[in-house]
C-alpha positions as CSV (number, residue, x, y, z in Angstrom):
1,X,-10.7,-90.6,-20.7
2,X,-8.8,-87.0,-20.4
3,X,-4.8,-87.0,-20.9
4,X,-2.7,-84.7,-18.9
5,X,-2.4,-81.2,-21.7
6,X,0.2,-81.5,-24.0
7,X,3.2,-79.5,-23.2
8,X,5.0,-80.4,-26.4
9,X,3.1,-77.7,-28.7
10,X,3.6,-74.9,-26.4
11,X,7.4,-75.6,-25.5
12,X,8.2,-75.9,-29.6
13,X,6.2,-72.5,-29.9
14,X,8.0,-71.0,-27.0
15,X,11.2,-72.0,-28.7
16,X,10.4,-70.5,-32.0
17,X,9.4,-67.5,-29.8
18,X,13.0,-67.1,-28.2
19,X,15.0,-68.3,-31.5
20,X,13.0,-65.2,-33.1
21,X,13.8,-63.2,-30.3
22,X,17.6,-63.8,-30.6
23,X,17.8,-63.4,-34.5
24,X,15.6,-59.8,-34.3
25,X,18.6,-59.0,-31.7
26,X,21.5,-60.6,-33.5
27,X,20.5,-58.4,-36.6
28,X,20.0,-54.9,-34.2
29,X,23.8,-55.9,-33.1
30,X,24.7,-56.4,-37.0
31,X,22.9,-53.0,-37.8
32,X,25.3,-51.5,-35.0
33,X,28.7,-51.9,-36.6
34,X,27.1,-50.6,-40.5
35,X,29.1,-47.3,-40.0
36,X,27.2,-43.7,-41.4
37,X,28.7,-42.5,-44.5
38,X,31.1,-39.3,-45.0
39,X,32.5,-39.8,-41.0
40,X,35.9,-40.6,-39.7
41,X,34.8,-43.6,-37.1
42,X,38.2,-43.4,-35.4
43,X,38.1,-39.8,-35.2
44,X,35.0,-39.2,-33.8
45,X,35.5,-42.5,-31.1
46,X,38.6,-40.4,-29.6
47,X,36.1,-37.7,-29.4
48,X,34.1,-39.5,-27.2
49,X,36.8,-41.1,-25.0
50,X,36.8,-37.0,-23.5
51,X,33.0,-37.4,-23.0
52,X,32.5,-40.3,-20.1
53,X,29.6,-39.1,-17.5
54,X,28.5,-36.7,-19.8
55,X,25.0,-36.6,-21.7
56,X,26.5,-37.8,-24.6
57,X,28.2,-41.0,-23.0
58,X,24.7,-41.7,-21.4
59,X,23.3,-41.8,-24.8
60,X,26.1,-44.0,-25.9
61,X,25.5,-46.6,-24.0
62,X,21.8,-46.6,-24.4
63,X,22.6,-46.7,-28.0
64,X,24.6,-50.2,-27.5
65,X,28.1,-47.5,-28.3
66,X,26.7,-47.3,-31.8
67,X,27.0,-43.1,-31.1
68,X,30.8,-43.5,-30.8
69,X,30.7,-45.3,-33.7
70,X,28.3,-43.3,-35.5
71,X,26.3,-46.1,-37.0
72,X,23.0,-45.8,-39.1
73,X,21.3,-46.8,-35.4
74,X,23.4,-43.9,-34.1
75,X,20.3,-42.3,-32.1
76,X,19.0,-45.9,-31.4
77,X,15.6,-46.3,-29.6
78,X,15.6,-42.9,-27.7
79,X,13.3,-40.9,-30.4
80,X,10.9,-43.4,-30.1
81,X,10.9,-43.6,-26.2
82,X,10.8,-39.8,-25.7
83,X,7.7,-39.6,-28.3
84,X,6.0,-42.5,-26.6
85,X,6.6,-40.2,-23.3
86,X,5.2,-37.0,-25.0
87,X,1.9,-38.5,-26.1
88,X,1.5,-40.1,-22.5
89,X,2.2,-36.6,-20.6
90,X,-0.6,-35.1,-23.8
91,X,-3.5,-37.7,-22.9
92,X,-3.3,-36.0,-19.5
93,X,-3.9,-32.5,-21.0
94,X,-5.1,-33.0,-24.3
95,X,-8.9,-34.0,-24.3
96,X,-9.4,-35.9,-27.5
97,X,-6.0,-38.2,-26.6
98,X,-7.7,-38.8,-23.3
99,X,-10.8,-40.1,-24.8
100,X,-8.8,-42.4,-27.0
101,X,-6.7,-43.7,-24.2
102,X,-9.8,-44.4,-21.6
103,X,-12.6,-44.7,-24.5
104,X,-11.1,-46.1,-27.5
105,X,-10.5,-49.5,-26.6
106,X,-8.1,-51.5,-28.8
107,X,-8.7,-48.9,-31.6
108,X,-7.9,-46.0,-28.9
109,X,-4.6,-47.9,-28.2
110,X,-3.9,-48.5,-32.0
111,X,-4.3,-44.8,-32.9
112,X,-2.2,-43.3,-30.1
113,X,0.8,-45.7,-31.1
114,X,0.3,-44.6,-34.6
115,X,0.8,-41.1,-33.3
116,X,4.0,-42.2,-31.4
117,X,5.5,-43.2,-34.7
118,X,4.5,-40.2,-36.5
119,X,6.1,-38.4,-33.6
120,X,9.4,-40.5,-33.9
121,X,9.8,-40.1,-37.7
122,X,9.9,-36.0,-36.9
123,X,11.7,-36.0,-33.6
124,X,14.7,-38.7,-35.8
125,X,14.8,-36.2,-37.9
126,X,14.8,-33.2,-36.3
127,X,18.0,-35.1,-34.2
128,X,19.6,-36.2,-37.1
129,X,20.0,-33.0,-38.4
130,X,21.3,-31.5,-35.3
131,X,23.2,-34.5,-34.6
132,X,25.1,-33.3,-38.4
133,X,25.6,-30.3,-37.6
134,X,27.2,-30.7,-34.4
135,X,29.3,-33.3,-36.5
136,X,30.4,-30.5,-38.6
137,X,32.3,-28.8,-35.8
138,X,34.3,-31.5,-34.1
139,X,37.6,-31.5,-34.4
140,X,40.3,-33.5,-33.0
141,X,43.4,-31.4,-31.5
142,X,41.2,-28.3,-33.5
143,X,43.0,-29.5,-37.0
144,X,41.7,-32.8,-37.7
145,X,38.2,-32.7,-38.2
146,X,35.5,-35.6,-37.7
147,X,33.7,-35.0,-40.7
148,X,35.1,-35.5,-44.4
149,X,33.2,-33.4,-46.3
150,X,31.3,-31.3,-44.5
151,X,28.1,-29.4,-46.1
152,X,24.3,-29.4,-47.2
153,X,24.7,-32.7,-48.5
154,X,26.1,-34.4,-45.8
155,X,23.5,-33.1,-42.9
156,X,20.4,-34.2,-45.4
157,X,22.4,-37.6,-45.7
158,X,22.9,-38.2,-42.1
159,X,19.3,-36.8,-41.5
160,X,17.3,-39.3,-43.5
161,X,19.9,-42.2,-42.6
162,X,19.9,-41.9,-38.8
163,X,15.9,-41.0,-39.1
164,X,15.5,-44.4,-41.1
165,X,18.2,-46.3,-38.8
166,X,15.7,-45.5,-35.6
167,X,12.5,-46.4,-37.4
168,X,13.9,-50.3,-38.3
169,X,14.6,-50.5,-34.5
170,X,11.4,-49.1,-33.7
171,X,10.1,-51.8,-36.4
172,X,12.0,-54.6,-34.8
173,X,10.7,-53.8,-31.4
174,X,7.5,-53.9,-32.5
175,X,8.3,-57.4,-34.1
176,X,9.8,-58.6,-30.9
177,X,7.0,-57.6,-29.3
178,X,4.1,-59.1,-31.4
179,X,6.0,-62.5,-32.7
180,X,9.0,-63.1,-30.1
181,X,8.7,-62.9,-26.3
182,X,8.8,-60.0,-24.3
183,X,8.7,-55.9,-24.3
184,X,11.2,-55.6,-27.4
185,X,11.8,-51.8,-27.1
186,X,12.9,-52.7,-23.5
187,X,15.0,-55.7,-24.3
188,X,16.4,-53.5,-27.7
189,X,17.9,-51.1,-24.6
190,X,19.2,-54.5,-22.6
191,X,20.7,-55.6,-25.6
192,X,22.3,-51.9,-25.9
193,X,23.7,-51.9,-22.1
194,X,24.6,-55.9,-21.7
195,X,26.8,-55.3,-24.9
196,X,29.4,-53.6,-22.8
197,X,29.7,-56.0,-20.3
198,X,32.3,-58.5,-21.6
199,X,34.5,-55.4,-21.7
200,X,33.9,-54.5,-18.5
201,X,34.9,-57.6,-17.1
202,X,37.8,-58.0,-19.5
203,X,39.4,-54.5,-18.1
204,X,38.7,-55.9,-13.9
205,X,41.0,-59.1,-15.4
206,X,43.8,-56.2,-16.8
207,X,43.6,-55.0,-13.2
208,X,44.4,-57.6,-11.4
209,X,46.7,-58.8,-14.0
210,X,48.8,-55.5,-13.6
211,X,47.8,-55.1,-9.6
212,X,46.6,-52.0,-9.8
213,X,43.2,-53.8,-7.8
214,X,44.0,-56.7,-5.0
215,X,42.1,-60.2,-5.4
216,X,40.8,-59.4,-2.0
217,X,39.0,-56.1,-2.7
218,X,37.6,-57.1,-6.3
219,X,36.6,-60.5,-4.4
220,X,34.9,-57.6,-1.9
221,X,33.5,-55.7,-4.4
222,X,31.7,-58.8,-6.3
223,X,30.0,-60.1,-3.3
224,X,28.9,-56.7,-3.2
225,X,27.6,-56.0,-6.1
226,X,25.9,-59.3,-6.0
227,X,24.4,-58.1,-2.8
228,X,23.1,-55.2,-4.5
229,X,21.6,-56.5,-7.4
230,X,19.4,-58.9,-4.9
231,X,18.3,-56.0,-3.5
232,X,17.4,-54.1,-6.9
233,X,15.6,-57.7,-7.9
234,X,14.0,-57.5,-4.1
235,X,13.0,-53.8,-4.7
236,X,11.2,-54.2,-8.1
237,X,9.2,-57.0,-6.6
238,X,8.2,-55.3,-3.6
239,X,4.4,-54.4,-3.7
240,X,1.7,-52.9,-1.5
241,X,-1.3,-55.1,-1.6
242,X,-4.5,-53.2,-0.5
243,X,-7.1,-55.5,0.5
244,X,-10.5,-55.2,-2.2
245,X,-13.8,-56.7,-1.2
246,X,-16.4,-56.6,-4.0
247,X,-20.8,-57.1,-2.8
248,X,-23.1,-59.5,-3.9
249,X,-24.7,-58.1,-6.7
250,X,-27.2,-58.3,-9.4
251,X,-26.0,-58.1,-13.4
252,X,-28.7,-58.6,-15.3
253,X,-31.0,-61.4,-14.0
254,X,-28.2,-63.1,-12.3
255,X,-26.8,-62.8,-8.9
256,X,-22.9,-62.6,-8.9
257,X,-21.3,-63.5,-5.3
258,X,-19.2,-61.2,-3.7
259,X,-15.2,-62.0,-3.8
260,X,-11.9,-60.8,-2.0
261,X,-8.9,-59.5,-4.1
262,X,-6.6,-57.1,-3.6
263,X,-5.1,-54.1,-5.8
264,X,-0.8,-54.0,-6.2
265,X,0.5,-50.7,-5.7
266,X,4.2,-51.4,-6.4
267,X,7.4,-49.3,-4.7
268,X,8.5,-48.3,-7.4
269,X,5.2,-47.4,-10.1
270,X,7.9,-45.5,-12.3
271,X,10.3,-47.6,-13.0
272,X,13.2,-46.4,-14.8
273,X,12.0,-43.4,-16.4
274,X,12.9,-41.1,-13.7
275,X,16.8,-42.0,-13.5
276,X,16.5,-41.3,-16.7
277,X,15.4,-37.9,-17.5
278,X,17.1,-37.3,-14.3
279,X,20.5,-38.5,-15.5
280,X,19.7,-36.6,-18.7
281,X,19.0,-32.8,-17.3
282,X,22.2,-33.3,-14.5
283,X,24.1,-34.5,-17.5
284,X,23.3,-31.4,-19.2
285,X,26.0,-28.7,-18.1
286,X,28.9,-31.7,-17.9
287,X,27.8,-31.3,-22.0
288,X,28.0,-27.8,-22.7
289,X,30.9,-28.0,-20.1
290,X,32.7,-29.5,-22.8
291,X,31.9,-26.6,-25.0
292,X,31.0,-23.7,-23.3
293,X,34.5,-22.3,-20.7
294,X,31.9,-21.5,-17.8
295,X,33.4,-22.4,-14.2
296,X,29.8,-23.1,-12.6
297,X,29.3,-25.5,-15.2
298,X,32.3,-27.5,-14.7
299,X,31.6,-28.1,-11.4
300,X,28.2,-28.8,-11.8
301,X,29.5,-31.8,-13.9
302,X,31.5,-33.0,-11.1
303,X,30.2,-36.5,-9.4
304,X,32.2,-35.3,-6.6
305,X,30.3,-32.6,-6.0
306,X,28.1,-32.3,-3.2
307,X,25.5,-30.2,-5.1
308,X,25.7,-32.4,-8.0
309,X,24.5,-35.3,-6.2
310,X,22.0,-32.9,-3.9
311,X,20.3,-31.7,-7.2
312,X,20.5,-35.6,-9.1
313,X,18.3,-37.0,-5.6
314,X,16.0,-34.1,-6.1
315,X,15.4,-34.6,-10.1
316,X,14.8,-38.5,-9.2
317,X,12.3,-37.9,-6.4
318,X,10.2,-35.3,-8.8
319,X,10.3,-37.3,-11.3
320,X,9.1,-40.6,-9.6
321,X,6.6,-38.3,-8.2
322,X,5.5,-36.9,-11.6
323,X,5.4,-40.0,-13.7
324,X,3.6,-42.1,-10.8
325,X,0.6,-39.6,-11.4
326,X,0.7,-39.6,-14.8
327,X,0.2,-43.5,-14.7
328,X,-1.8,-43.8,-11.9
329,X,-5.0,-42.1,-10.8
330,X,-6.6,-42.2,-7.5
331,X,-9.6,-41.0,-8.3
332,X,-10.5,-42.8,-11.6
333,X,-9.4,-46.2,-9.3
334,X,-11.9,-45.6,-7.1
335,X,-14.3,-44.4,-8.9
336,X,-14.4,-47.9,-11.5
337,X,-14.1,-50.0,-7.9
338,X,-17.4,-48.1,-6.9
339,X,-19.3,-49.0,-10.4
340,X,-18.5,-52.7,-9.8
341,X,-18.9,-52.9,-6.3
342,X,-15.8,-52.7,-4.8
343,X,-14.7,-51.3,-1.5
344,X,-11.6,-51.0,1.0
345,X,-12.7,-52.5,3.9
346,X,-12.8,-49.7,6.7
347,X,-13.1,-47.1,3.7
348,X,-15.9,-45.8,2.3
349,X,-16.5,-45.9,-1.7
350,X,-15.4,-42.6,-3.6
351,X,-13.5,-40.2,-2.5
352,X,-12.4,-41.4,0.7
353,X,-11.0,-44.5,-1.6
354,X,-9.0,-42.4,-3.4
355,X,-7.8,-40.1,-1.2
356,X,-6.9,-43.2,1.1
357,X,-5.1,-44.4,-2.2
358,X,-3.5,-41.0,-2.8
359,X,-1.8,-41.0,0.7
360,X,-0.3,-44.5,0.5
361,X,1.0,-44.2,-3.0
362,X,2.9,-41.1,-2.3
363,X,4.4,-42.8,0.9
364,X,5.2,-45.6,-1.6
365,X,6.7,-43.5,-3.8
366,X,8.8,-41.5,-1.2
367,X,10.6,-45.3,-0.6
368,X,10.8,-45.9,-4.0
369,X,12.1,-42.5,-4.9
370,X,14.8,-42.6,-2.3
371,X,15.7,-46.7,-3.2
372,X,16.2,-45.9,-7.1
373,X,18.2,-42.6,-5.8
374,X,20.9,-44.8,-3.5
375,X,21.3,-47.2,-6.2
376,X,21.8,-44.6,-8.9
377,X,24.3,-42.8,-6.3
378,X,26.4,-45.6,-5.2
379,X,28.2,-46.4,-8.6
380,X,29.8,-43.1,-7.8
381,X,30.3,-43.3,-3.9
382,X,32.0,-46.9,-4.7
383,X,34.1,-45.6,-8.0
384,X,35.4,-42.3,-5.5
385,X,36.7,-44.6,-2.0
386,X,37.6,-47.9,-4.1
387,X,39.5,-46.4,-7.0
388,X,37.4,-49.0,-9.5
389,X,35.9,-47.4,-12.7
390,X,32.4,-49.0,-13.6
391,X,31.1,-49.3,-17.0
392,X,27.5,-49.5,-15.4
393,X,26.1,-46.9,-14.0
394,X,22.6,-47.1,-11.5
395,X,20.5,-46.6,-14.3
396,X,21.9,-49.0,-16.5
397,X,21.4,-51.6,-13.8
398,X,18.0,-51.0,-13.1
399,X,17.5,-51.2,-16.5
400,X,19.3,-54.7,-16.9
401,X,17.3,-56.0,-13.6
402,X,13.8,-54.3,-14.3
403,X,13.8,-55.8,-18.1
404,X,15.2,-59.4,-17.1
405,X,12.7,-59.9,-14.4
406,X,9.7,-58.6,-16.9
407,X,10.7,-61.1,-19.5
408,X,10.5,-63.9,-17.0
409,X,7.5,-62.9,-15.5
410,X,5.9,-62.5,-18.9
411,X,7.7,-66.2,-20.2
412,X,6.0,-67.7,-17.6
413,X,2.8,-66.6,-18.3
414,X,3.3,-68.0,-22.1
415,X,3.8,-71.2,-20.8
416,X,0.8,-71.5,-18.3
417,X,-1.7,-69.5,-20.6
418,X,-0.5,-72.3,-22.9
419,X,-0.7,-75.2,-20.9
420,X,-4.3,-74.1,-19.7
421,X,-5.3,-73.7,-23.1
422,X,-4.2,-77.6,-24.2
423,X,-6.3,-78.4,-21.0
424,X,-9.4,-76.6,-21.8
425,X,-9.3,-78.0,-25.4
426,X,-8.6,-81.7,-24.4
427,X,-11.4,-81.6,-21.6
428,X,-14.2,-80.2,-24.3
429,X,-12.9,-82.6,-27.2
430,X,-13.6,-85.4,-23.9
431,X,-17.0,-83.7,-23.2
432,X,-17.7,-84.0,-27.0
433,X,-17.1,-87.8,-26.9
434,X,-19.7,-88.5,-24.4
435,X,-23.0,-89.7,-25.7
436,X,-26.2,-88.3,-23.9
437,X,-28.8,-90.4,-21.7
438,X,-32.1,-90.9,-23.3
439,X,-34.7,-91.5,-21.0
440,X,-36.6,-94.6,-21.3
């Protein structure tokens, strides 16, 4: 007699899973607060106060404020994501990476992430150098400088250091990501952004405290921004499903019936990439702003400005564009549907398929382009007519959202991949108990 599957196994294994999970990010936060040799930390964090909505305060808080602090995970994950986003963009042009990435199967897959990290360890320290340098001529009030002993020794110090801090994370996200639950570089970068939060709230409760913001417009605001992040969640979850009818066929010497499915084109394919090299390049001249006495520059660097947010839609819409073909190809789609049998119904197989594909994921990504751009824009819009200074910005959010609802999605999956596996094992170990007829 067959027993329901037993649930206990998989919930102990998913606990173990999370507990992991938590420690690999408890240590990451740890790792934060280790300050880099040879740097005045209070220094250099008045320093950054000047340098909100600039490039650098973007990195900041992808970094968890470990910049500001100038820890050994001072350049946190962002090596490792812009290498993994280099060898991506080469397998389009380079032929040999595209071989591995369509051709070499799990050993493909292995090889190019072994490239990513090669990639890393140059671009850390490449960074960290520069990042030393630039260390080197801060100053506070132009007497009190940020470094204590400037020179050769220092910039090789804070090279290797910063290079090795970004390679542990880039380890422990790897951890997270074979032993714990989840996409650990992603949740490495929630960890980062969520950090600031308790602050956050902890400056709206000095607000009201000193009533510079009224109970009835913060009350306002939070039903809002409640609003808003149901319509991020809604947005990420919004797919295109295109209807896929595959033939009765033969494989072999066996006839395999014909089946309906459907293919998921989602409304926003890119995901958070584009905000971000978007929020990078705008972010640019508010940096040499800083440094550079150029007029144009300054008011390129203004939120306020009209041109500012004209040229930050455009970079968003490009890049969602840009990265959505990168990731997804028309043509090879249909061209695999063709091989197994697959069809739109009312299209024919090849290249009608993929143009027909071609046209509805650009109108896709026109909505998705101009969703991510309104929620990336109305930080701003609310910060400028409220008088309310947010510590999260649009991309941080859809960060926060995007990574919490792929963790779920992919916890969920753990628990019924492990609750059909107890089934399958109790119904053969039933089958195995059963004795066979003999005829008479």
């Amino acid at each position: 007699m067959q027993g329901k599957p037993d649930s206990t196994g998989s919930t102990k294994d998913l606990s173990k899973r999370l507990i992991y999970l938590l420690l690999i990010l408890a240590v990451y936060r740890v790792g934060v607060h280790i300050p880099t040799p040879g740097v005045d930390t209070e220094a250099l964090q008045q320093f950054f106060a000047r340098f909100e909505g600039t490039l650098l305060g973007l990195f900041d808080m992808f970094s968890g404020r470990a910049l500001s602090q100038f820890s050994i995970f001072a350049m946190g994950i962002m090596p490792y994501i812009s290498a993994s986003i280099i060898v991506e963009l080469l397998t389009v042009v380079w032929p040999h990476l595209n071989r591995l990435k369509k051709e070499g199967g799990q050993e493909g897959r292995r090889k190019l992430t072994q490239y990513s990290r090669y990639l890393t360890v140059g671009l850390s320290l490449f960074q960290g150098f520069m990042l030393a340098v630039g260390l080197e001529k801060m100053s506070i009030d132009g007497s009190h400088s940020v470094v204590l002993v400037p020179g050769l020794s220092f910039r090789v110090m804070t090279m290797v250091t910063l290079a090795a801090g970004t390679c542990f994370i880039m380890w422990l996200g790897e951890q997270i990501t074979e032993r714990g639950i989840g996409n650990g570089i992603s949740l490495i970068i929630f960890a980062g952004i969520v950090e600031g939060l308790p602050s956050a709230i902890g400056g709206i409760f000095s607000d009201l405290a000193s009533d510079e913001q009224s109970v009835l417009r913060m009350a306002f605001l939070g039903v809002g921004a409640l609003a808003v992040m149901a319509g991020v969640v809604f947005c990420e979850r919004a797919q295109r499903r295109i209807p896929v009818h595959y033939a009765q066929r033969m494989v072999g010497r066996r006839m395999v019936s014909g089946r309906s499915t459907h293919l998921p084109l989602k409304l926003n394919p890119a995901g958070v990439i584009p905000p971000i090299f978007a929020s990078s390049l705008i972010m640019f001249p508010a940096t040499l702003g800083q440094f550079v006495d150029i007029p144009l520059l300054k008011d390129l660097s203004m939120r306020d400005n009209w041109l500012y947010n004209l040229i930050y839609v455009a970079l968003i819409v490009f890049f969602c564009y840009f990265y959505t073909g990168v990731q997804f190809n028309p043509n090879d789609v249909a061209e695999n549907m063709k091989k197994n049998g697959g069809f739109v119904p009312g299209i024919r197989p090849g290249q009608r398929t993929a143009e027909y594909l071609d046209r509805v994921l650009t109108r896709l990504t026109l909505w998705g382009a101009l969703y991510v751009s309104v929620i990336c824009l109305l930080p701003s819009f609310v910060s400028r007519y409220f008088k309310v200074n947010f510590s999260f910005g649009g991309t941080a959010l859809l960060i926060v959202v995007g990574v919490a609802l792929d963790t779920m999605a992919q916890i969920h999956t753990y628990v019924l991949n492990q609750h059909y596996d107890g089934f399958l094992k109790k119904g053969l170990s039933g089958m195995g108990r059963i004795q066979p007829r003999h005829r008479m």
